[in-house]
C-alpha positions as CSV (number, residue, x, y, z in Angstrom):
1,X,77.9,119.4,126.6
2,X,81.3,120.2,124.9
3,X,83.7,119.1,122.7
4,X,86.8,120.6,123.5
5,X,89.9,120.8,121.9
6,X,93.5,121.1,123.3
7,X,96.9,121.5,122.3
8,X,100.0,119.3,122.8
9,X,100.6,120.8,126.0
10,X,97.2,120.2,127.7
11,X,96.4,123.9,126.9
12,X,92.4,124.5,126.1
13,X,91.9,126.1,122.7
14,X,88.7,125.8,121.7
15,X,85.1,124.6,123.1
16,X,82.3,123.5,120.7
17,X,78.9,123.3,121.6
18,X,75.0,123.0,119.5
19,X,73.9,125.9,118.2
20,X,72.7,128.5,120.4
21,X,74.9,127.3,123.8
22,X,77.1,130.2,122.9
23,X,78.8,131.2,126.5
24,X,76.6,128.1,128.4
25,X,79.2,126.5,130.6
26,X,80.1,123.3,129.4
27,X,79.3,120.6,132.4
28,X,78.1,120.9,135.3
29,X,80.3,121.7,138.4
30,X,82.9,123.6,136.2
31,X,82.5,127.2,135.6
32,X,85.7,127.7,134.0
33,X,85.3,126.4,130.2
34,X,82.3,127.8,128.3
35,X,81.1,126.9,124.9
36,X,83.3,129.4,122.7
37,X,82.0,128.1,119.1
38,X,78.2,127.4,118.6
39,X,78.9,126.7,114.3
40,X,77.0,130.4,114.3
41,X,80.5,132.5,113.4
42,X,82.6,133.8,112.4
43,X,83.5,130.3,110.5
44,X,79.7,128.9,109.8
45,X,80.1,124.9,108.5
46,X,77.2,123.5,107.0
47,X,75.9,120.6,106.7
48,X,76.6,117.0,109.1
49,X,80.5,118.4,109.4
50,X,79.0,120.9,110.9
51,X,77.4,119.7,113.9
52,X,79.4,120.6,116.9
53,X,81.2,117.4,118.1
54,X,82.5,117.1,114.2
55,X,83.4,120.4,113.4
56,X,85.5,120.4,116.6
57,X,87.3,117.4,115.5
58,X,88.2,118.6,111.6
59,X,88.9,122.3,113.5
60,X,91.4,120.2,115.6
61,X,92.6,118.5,112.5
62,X,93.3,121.7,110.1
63,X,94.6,123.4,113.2
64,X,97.3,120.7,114.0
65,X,96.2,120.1,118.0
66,X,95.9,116.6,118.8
67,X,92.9,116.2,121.5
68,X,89.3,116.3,121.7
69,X,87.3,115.7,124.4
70,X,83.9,115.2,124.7
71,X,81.9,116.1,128.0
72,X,79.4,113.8,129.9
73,X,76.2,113.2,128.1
74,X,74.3,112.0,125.1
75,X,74.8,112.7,121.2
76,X,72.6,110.2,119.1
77,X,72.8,109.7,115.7
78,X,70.0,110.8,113.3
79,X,69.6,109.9,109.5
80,X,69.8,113.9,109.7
81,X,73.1,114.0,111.6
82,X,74.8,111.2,110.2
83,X,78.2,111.5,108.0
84,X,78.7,110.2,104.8
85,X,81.3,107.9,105.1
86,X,84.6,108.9,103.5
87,X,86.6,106.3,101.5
88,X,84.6,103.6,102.2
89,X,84.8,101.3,99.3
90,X,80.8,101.1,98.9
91,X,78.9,103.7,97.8
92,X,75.5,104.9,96.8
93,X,72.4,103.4,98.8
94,X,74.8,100.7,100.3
95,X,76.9,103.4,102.0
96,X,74.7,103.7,105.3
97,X,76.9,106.7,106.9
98,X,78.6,107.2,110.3
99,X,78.2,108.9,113.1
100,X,81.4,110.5,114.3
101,X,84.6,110.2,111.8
102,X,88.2,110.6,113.4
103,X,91.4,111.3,111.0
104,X,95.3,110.5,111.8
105,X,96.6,112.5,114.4
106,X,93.5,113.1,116.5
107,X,93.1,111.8,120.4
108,X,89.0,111.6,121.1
109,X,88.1,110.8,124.5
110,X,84.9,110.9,126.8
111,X,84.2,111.3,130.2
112,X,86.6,109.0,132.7
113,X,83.8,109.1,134.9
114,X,82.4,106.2,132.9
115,X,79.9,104.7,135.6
116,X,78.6,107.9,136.8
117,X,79.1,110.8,134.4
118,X,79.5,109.4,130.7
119,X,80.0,110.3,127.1
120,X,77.4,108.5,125.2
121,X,77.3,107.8,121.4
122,X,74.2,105.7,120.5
123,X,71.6,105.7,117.3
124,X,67.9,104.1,116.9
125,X,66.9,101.1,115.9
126,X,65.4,102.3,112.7
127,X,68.3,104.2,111.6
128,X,71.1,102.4,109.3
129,X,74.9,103.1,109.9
130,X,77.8,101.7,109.1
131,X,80.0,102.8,112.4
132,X,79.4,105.2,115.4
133,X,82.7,106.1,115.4
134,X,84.9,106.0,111.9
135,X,88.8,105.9,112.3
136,X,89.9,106.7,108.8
137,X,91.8,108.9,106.5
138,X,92.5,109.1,102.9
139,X,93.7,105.6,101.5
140,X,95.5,106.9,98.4
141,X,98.0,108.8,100.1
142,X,101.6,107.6,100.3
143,X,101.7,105.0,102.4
144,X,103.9,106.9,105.2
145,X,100.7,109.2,105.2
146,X,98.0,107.0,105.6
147,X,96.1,106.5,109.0
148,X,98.4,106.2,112.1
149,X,98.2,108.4,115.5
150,X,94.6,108.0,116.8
151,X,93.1,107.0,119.9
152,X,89.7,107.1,120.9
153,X,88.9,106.2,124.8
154,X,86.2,106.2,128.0
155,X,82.8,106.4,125.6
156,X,80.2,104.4,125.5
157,X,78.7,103.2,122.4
158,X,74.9,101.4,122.0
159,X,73.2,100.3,119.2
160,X,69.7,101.4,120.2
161,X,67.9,104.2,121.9
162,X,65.3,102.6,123.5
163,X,65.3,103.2,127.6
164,X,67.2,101.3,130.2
165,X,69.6,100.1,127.4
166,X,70.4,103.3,125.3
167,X,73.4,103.9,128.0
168,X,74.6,100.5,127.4
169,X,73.2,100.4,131.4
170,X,73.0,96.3,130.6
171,X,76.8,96.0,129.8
172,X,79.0,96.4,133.4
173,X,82.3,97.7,132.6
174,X,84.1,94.8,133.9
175,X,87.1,94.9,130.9
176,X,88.0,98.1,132.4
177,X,89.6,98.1,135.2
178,X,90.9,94.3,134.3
179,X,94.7,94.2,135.9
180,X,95.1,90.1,135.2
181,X,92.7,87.6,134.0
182,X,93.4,85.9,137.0
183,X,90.6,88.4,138.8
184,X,87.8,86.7,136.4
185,X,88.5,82.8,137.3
186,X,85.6,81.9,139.8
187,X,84.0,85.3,138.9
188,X,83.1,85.1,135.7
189,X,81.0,87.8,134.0
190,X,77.8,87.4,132.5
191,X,74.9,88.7,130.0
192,X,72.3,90.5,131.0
193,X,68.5,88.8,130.2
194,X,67.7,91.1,127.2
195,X,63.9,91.9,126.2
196,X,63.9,91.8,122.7
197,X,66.4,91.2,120.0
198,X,68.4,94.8,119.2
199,X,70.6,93.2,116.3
200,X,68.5,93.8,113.6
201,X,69.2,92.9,109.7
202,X,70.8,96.5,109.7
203,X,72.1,97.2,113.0
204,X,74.4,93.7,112.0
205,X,76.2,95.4,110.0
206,X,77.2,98.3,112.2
207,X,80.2,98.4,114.0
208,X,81.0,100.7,117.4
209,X,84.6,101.7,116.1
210,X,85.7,100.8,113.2
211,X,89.6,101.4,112.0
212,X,90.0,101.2,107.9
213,X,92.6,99.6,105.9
214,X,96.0,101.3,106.0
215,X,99.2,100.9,104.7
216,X,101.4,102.9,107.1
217,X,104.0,100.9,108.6
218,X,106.1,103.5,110.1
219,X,103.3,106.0,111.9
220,X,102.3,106.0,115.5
221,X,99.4,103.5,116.5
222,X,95.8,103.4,116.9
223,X,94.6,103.0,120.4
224,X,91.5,101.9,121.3
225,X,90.5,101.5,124.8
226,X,88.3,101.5,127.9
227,X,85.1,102.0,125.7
228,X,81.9,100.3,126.1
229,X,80.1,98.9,123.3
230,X,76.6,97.2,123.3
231,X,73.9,96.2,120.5
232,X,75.9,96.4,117.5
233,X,76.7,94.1,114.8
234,X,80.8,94.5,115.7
235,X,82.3,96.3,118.3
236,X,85.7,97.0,117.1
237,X,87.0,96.2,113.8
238,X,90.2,96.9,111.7
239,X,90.4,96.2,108.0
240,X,87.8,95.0,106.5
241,X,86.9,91.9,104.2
242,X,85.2,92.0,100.8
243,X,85.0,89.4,98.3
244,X,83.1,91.5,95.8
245,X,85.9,94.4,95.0
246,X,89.0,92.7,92.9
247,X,92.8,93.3,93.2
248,X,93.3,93.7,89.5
249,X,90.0,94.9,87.6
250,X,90.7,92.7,84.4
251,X,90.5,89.6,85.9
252,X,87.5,87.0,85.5
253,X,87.0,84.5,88.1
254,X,86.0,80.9,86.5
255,X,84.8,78.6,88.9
256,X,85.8,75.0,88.5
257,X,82.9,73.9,90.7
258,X,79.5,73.3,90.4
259,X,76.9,72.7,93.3
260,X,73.8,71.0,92.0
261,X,70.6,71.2,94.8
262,X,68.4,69.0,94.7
263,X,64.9,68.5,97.3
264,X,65.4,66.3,99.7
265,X,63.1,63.1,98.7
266,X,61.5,60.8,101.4
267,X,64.0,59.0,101.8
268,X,66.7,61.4,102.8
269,X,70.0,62.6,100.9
270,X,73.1,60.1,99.5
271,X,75.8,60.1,101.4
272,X,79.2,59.9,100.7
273,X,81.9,62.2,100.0
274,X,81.0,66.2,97.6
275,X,77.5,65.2,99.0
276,X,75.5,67.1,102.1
277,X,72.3,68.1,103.5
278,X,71.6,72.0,103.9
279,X,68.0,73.6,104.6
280,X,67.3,76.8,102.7
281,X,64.6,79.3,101.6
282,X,64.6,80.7,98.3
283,X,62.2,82.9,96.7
284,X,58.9,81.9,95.5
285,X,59.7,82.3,92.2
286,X,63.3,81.5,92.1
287,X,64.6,80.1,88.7
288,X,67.0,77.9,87.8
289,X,69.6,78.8,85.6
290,X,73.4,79.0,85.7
291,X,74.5,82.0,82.7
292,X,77.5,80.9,80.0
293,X,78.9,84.2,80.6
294,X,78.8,86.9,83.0
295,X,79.7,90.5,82.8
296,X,82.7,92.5,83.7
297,X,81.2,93.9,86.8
298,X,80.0,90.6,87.5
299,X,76.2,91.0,86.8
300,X,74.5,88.3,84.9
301,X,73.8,89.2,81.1
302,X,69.7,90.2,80.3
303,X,67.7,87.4,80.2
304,X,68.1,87.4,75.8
305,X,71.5,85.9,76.4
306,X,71.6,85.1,79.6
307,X,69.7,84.1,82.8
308,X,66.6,85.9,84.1
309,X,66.2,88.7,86.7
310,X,66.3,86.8,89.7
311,X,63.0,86.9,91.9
312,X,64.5,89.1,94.6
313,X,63.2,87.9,98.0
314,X,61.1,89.7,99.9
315,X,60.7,89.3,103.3
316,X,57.8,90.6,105.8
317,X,55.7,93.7,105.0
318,X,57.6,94.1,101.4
319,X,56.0,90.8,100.5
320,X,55.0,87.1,101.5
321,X,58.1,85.1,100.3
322,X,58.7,84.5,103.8
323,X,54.8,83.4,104.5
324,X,52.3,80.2,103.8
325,X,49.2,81.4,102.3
326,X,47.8,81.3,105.2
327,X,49.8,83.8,106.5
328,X,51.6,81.4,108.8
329,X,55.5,81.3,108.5
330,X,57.4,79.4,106.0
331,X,59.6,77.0,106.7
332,X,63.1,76.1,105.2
333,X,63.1,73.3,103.0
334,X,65.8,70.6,103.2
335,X,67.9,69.9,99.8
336,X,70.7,67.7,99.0
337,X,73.7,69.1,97.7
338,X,76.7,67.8,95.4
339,X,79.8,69.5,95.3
340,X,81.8,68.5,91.7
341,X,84.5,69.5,89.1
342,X,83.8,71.3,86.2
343,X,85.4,72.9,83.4
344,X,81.6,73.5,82.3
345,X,82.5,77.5,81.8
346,X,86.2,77.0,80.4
347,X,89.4,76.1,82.2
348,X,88.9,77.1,85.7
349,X,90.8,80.9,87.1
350,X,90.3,82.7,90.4
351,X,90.7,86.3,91.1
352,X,92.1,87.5,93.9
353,X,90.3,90.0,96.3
354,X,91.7,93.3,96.6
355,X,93.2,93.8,100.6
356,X,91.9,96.5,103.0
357,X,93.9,95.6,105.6
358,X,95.6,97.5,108.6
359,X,99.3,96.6,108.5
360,X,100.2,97.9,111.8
361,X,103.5,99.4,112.5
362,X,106.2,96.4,113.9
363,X,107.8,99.3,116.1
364,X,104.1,100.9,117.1
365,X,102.0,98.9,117.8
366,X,98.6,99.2,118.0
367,X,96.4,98.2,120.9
368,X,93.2,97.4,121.5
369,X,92.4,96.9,125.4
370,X,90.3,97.1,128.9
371,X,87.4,97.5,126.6
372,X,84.1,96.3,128.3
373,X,81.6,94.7,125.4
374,X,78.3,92.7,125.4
375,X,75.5,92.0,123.2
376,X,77.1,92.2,119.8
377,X,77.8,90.1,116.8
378,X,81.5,90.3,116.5
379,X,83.7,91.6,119.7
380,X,87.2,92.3,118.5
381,X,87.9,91.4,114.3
382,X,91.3,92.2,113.1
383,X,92.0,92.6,109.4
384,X,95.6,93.0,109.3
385,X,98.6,93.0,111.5
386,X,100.8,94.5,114.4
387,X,98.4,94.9,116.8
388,X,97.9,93.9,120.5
389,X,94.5,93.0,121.4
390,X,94.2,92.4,125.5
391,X,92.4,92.7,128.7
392,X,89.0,93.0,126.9
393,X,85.8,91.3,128.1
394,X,83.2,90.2,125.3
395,X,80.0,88.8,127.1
396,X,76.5,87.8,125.6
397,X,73.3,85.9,125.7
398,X,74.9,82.6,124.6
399,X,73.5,81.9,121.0
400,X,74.2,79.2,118.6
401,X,73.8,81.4,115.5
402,X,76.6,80.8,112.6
403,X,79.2,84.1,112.3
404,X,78.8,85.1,116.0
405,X,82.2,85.0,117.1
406,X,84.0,86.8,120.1
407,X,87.5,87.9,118.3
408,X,89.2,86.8,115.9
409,X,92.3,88.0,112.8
410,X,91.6,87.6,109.5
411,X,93.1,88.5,106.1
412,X,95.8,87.3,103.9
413,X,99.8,86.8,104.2
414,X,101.9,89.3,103.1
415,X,99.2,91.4,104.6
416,X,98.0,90.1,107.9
417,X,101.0,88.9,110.3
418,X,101.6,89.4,114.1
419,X,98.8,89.9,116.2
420,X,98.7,88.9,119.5
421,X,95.7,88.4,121.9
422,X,96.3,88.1,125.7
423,X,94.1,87.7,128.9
424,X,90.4,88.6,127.3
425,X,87.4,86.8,128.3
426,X,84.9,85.8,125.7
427,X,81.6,84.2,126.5
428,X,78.6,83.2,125.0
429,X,79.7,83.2,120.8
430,X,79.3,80.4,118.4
431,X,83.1,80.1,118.3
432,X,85.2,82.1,120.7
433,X,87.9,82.4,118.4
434,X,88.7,82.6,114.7
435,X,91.6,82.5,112.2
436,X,90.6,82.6,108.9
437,X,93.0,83.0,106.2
438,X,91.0,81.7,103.4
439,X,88.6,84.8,102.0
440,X,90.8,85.7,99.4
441,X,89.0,84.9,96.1
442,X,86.7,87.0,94.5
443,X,83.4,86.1,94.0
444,X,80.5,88.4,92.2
445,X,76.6,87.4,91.9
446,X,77.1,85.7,88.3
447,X,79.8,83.9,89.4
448,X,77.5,82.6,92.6
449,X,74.9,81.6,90.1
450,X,77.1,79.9,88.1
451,X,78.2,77.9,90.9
452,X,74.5,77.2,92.1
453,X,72.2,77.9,89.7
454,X,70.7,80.8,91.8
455,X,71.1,84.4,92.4
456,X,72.3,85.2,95.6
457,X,69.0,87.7,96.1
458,X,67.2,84.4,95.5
459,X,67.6,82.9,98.8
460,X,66.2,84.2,102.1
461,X,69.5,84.2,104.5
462,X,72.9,86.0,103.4
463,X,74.4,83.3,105.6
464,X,73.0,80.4,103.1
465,X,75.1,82.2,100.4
466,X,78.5,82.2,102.7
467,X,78.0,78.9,103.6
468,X,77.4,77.9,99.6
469,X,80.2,80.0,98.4
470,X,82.8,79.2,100.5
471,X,83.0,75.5,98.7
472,X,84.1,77.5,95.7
473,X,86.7,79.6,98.3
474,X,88.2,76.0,99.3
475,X,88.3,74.7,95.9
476,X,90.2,78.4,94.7
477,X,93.2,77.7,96.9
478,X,94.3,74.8,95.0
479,X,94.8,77.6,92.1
480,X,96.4,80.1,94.5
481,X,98.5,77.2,96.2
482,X,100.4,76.4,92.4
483,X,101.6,80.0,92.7
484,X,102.4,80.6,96.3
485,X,101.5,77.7,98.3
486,X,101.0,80.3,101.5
487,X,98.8,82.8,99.6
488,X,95.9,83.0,102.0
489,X,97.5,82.0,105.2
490,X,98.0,84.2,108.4
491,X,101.1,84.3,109.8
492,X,102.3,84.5,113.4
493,X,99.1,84.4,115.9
494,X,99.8,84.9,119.5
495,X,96.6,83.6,121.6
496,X,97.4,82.7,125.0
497,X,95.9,83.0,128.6
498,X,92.3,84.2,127.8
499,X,89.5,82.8,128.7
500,X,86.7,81.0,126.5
501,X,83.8,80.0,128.2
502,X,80.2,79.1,126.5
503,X,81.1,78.9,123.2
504,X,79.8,75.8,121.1
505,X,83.4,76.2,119.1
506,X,86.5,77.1,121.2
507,X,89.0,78.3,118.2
508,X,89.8,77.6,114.7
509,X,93.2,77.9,113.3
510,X,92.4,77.8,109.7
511,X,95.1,78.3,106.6
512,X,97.6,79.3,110.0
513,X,101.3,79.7,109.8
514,X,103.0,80.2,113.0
515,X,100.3,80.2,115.5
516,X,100.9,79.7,119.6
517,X,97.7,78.9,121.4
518,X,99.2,78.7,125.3
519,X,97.6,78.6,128.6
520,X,94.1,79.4,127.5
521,X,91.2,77.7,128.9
522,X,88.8,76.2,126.6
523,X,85.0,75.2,128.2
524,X,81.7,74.7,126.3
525,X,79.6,74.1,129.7
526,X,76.5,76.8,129.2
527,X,76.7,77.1,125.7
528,X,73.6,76.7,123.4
529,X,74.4,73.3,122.0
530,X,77.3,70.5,123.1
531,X,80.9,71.6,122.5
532,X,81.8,70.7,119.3
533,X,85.4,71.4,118.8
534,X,87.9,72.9,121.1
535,X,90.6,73.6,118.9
536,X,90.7,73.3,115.1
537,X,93.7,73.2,113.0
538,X,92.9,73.0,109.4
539,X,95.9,73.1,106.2
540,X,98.1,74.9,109.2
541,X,101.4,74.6,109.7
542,X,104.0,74.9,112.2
543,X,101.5,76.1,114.8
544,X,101.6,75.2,118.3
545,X,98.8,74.6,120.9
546,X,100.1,73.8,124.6
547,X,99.2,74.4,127.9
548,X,95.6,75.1,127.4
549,X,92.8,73.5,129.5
550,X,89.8,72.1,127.2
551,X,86.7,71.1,128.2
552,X,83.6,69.2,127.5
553,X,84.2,69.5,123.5
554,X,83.4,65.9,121.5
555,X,87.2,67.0,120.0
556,X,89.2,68.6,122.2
557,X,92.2,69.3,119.3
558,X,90.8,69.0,116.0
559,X,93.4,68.3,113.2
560,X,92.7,68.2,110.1
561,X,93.5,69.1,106.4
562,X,93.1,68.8,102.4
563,X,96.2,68.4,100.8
564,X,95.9,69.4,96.9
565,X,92.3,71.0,97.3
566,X,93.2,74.0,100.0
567,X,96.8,73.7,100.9
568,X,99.4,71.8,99.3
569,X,100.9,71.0,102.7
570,X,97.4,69.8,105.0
571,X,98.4,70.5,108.3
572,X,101.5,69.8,108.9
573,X,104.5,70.5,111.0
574,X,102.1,71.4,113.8
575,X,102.9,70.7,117.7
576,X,100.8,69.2,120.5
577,X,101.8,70.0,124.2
578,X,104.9,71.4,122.8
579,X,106.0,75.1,122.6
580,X,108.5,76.3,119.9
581,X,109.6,80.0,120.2
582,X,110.1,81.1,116.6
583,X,111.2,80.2,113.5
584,X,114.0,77.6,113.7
585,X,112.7,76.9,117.3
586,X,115.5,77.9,119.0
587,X,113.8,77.8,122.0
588,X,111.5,74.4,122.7
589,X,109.5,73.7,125.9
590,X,106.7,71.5,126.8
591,X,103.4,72.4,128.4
592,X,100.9,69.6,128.1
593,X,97.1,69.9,127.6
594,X,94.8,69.2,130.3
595,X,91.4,67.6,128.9
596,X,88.1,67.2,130.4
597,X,84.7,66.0,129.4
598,X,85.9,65.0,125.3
599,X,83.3,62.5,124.1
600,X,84.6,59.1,122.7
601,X,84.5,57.8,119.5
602,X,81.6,54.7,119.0
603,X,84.2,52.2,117.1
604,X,87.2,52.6,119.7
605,X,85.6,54.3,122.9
606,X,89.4,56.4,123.0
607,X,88.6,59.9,124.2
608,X,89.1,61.9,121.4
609,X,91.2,64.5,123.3
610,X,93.4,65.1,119.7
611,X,91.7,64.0,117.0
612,X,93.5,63.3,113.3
613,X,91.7,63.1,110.4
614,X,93.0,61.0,107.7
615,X,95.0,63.1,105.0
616,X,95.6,65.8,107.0
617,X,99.5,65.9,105.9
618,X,100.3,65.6,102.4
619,X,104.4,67.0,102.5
620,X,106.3,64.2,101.3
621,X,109.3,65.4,103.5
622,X,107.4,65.0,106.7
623,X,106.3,62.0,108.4
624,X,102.8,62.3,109.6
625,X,101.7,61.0,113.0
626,X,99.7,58.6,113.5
627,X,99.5,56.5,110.6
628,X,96.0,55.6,109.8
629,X,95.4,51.6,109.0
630,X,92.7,50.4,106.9
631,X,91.7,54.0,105.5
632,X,90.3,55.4,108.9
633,X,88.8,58.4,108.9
634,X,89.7,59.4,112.3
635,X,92.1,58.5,114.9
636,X,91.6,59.5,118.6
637,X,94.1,59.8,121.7
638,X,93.8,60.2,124.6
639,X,97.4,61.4,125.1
């Protein structure tokens, strides 16, 4: 097994092998190309960058040829083989390496033979990595120099090494040879029956190719296509998310929030509005304190003038947190939660997160598509803009765990604008789709405990601490909104004619400006639990959802908003059935919704095929529709 390296004409330059395959011919059936570099001289390279499917891609790289190719067969990624991973924004023990890492102006590519013959990446279970496959260069470059110009095609990617699944053999490669979406309906794909769980606390967090932030809007595209990816966290990600790092360093985020947690007594939570029920597991020895002050780096002062060291929890063979003393397993315990105003810490301020985001060029765009993916976390997650995600097909066990969702864009305006999505198929997520423009504040452990009362390490699931924190997220937009009332938002979202099948949730279109959701079909049948919503609008404006077909979701279209708490504006200026081409609409149409299966509501018995929730438009130039007598909380149509 090769990597070989050729020029911009085609012509073969150089052929890399492991050590000691000096002269072996490369792959069988070809007698022609021989290893010609075994990393044994004259240029010795030590160290990870050294192994022969790297070194041939920096050789490539300092020697200006554009293409590697890697021959049929298996590399797997060892904590000895791994790479460090270069400009990643975490560092130290966090930093879990990668296993192949791809600068600007490289083309990597595997075997076409895909079914019979194919390039492998894959990694144990045990070991931790952040990506198989890193698409990066240096981020403090000029922008015009940043990462643009790379592909990387035909290899298969798996999360685990164990036999009959270390080939990704489970996942059929059904996105890639996808010519419409119109070849799928009646044929759906499906998920293989898997014998044991392969996402793992770590293997969550690793992603099969993962593009980082960029700010070159002028170079030539990334490329990602017909690769298969199984039994990672996320197959293909660009940009990235992080509440922790801040856009300006001097700033000090002030909550103006407080959530107090109470146990649930015998005779269950209040009700009523700031008020909910949440099971969690903390710590045994969790304490309760909320600090006056927290550091600059956003640790919690010692426990003299501060809060104590939280009681890290520990979970399995590191300690018993997570066990009774009987050894049997412990459950969650119910609390009731109150969300409230405060100006307990001073008048309330909100950092903003620093972006790593992958603008995209306007007249380059990037592409992700016929990608074949199953058994992951995350399918397709775009942090950014100017990219074309299409012909893809995401496929797992269908699961009704929170954050599993099959693709979705994400970021911040002026950052993350124009990204389209066209004939994929996702099945089996907790939401098939998400927009998410809201994760823009910053947010460090004190500032968590000040919210709380509780260190994040203090609580047994990471996803108990998003689903805590993000009350403070929709609480900080009311800040951003005085400012720049579209600080947050995404901006022009293309998602038309894919299919969504299985998924509890079909889409959310959340902190949205300019999104089209056309001739997509939308059905819950198969998923976990009943189909919830099929469509969410939430504070987004001028977003249109027609032509789609939903199915067997209690709301089909889901409207909704918070005028003066997230948006200033609620969701408004939205259009049902109705397609508007751009700004201005100088172009209308109408394509009506087909609904199916939307449950009714108990006080009217109207199927709530589009569903309004009082409030949801708060712009005193518009003129919301319907009106909503005697302070309903929800009008349905059936439309």
């Amino acid at each position: 097994m090769c990597a070989r390296v050729y020029d911009a004409t085609g012509a073969l330059q150089n052929a890399f092998c492991a050590t000691g395959q000096l002269g072996v011919t490369c792959r069988a059936g070809d007698s022609t190309t021989v290893c010609t570099d075994d990393n044994t001289g004259p240029v010795v390279v030590t160290g990870p960058r050294g192994i022969w499917y790297q070194k041939a891609i920096d050789w490539a790289k300092q020697s200006g040829h554009p293409k590697v190719l890697l021959d049929p067969g298996v590399i797997t990624i060892t904590n000895q083989t791994k790479i460090p991973a270069p400009n990643y924004p975490i560092s130290g023990i966090d930093s879990q390496g990668v296993g192949l890492h791809v600068p600007s102006g490289i083309h990597l590519e595997g075997s076409q033979i895909y079914e019979a013959a194919p390039t492998v990446i894959n990694v144990p279970g045990a070991v931790k990595l952040e990506a198989l496959v890193l698409v990066d260069d240096d981020p403090t470059l000029p922008a015009a120099q940043q990462l643009a110009n790379v592909s990387v095609s035909y290899l298969t990617l798996s999360g685990t090494t164990q036999a009959g699944y270390n080939l990704a053999q489970d996942c059929q490669s059904r996105g890639h040879t996808l010519n419409s979406i119109l070849e799928l309906d009646g044929n759906e794909p499906t998920a293989a029956t898997l014998p044991t769980n392969f996402l793992t606390d770590h293997r969550l967090v690793t992603v099969g190719v993962r593009v980082q932030q960029s700010n070159n809007t002028t170079g030539a595209p990334i490329n990602l296509h017909h690769l298969k990816i199984a039994h990672v966290g996320g197959a293909i990600s660009f940009g990235f998310n992080t509440v922790y790092i801040k856009e300006d360093p001097q700033c000090q985020t002030v909550p103006g929030l407080k959530l107090t947690l109470t146990p649930k007594p015998a005779g269950g939570c209040p009700t009523g509005p700031g008020l909910f029920e949440k099971n969690m597991l903390f710590s045994k020895h969790a304490q309760y304190c909320r600090p006056q002050t927290c550091n600059a780096d956003g640790t919690t002062p010692p426990p003299d003038a501060g809060c104590p060291a939280p009681d890290v929890f520990q979970t399995g063979d590191a300690g018993t947190d997570d066990k009774l003393d009987d050894g049997g397993v412990r459950p969650e315990n119910a609390y009731c939660v109150s969300v409230a105003p405060t100006t307990e810490w001073g008048t309330p301020s909100y950092c903003a997160v620093h972006p790593y985001e992958f603008l995209g060029n306007p007249n380059a765009r990037s592409q992700v598509h016929h990608n074949s993916i199953c058994d992951v976390k995350v399918a397709v997650n775009v942090v950014g803009g100017h990219t074309d995600v299409f012909k893809n097909v995401a496929v797992r066990t269908p699961t009704a765990a929170e954050n599993f969702f099959g693709m979705s864009t994400d970021g911040h305006l002026p950052y993350s604008q124009s990204t389209t999505y066209t004939e994929n198929f996702v099945s089996g997520f907790k939401l098939g789709f998400l927009t998410d423009g809201s994760q823009y504040a910053h947010a460090d452990d004190c500032t968590f405990q000040r919210l709380t009362g509780y260190h994040p390490a203090e609580l047994q699931s990471f996803q108990h601490v998003l689903d805590l924190r993000q009350h403070m997220f929709d609480w900080a937009q009311s800040y951003f909104a005085q400012t720049d009332p579209l600080r947050g938002f995404i901006d022009h979202v293309y998602v038309r004619d894919n299919r969504f099948y299985k998924n509890e949730l079909g889409m959310t279109l959340y902190r949205v400006n300019w999104g089209f959701v056309g001739f997509n079909i939308f059905d819950s049948q198969g998923s976990p639990a009943s189909g919830d919503m099929g469509v969410v609008t939430s504070n987004t404006l001028n977003s249109w959802i027609y032509g789609n077909q939903l199915r067997n979701f209690r709301h089909a279209i889901d409207i909704s908003g918070s005028p003066g708490h997230q948006s200033t504006l609620g969701s408004c200026y939205n259009g049902i059935h109705t397609y508007c081409s751009d700004y201005g609409c100088p172009v209308w149409g109408s394509y009506p919704n087909a609904f199916s299966g939307s449950s009714t509501e108990p006080d009217s018995g109207t199927a709530c095929n589009v569903a309004y929730h009082n409030g949801y438009c708060a712009d005193p130039a518009s003129i919301p529709s319907p009106a909503f007598p005697n302070d309903a909380g929800t009008q349905c149509f059936a439309y």
